[in-house]
C-alpha positions as CSV (number, residue, x, y, z in Angstrom):
1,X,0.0,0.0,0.0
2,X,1.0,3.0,-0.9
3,X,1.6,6.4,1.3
4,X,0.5,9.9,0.9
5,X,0.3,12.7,3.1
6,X,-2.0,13.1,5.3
7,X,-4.5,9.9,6.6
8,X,-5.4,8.7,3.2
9,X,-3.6,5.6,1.5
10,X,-4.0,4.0,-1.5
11,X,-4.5,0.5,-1.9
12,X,-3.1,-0.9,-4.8
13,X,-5.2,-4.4,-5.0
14,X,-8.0,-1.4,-6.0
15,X,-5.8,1.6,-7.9
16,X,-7.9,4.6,-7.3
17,X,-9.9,4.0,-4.4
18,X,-8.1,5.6,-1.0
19,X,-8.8,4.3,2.3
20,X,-9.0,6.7,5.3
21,X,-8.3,6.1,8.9
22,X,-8.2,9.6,10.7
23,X,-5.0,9.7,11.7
24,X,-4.5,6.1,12.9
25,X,-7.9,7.2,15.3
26,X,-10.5,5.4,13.1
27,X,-11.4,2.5,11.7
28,X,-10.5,2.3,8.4
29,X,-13.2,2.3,5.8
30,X,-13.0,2.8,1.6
31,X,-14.1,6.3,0.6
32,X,-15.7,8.5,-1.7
33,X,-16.3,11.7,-2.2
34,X,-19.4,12.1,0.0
35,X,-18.5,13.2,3.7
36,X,-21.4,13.2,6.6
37,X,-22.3,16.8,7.0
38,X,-23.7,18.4,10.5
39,X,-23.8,22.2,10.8
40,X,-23.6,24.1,14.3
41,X,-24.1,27.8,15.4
42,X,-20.8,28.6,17.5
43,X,-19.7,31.4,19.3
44,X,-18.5,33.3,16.4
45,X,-15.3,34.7,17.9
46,X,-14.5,31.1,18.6
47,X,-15.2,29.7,14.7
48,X,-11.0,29.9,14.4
49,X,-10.3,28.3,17.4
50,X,-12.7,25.4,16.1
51,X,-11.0,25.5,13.2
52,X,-7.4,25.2,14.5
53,X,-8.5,22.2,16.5
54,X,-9.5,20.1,14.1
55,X,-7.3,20.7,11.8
56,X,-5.1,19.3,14.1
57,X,-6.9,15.8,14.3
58,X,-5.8,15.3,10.7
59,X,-8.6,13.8,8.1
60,X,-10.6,13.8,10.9
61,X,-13.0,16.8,9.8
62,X,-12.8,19.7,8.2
63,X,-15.0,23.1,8.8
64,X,-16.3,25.5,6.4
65,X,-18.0,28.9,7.8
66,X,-21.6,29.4,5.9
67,X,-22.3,32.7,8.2
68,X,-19.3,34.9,10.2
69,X,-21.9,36.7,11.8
70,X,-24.6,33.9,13.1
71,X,-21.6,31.7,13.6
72,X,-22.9,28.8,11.6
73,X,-20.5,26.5,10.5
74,X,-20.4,23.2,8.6
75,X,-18.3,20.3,9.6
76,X,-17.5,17.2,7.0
77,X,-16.6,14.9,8.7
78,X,-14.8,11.7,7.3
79,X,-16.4,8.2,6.9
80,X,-15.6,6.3,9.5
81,X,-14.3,9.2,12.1
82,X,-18.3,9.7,13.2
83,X,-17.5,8.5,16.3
84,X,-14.0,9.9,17.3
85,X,-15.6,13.5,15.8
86,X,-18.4,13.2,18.4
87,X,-16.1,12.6,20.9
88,X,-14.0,15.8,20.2
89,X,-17.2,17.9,19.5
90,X,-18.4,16.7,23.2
91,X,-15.1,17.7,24.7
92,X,-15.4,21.0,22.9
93,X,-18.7,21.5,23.4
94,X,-17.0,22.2,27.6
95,X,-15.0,25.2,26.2
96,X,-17.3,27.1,23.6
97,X,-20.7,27.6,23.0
98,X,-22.1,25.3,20.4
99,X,-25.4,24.4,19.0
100,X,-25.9,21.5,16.5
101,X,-28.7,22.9,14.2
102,X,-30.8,19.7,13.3
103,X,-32.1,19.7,9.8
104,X,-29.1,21.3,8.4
105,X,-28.4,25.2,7.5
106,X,-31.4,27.3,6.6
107,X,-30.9,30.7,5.1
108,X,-33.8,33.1,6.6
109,X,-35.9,34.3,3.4
């Protein structure tokens, strides 16, 4: 198997198709493109901070900002990390104000 940076690895016996394991946290599972998506109001002075931290759980997740001002965010989070995201969120969840919006992001029309 061969290595590239970051979590992702390539296995040969299927060229193409990476598999991901978050950093040696999760379990290993054959991906796509698709991500699972949950979206959270947060304190907007601490959206960075967020940011920053899981960025430093590498593959784990990554967080886009849909509104600076509201402080809704969008985290994709990688097949197969569900768990060890929800552990990190929980943890987080200790220092900042956060809100997991169910349904997903609506814009106010």
């Amino acid at each position: 198997m061969e290595k590239f940076p970051g979590s992702a690895h390539v296995d040969q016996t299927r060229p193409g198709q990476p598999l991901i394991s978050c950093g040696g946290m999760c379990r290993r599972v054959r991906i796509g493109l698709e991500t699972i998506k949950k979206y959270y109001r947060v304190d907007r002075r601490k959206i960075s901070y967020l940011k920053f931290i899981l960025e430093g759980y590498e593959g784990l997740a990554t967080l886009s900002t849909l509104d600076a001002g509201a402080g809704t965010v969008r985290l994709n989070i990688a097949q197969g990390c569900l768990g060890q995201a929800e552990m990190v969120l929980e943890a987080l969840e200790k220092e900042i104000l956060m809100e997991e919006l169910e349904g997903g992001y609506r814009t106010e029309d």
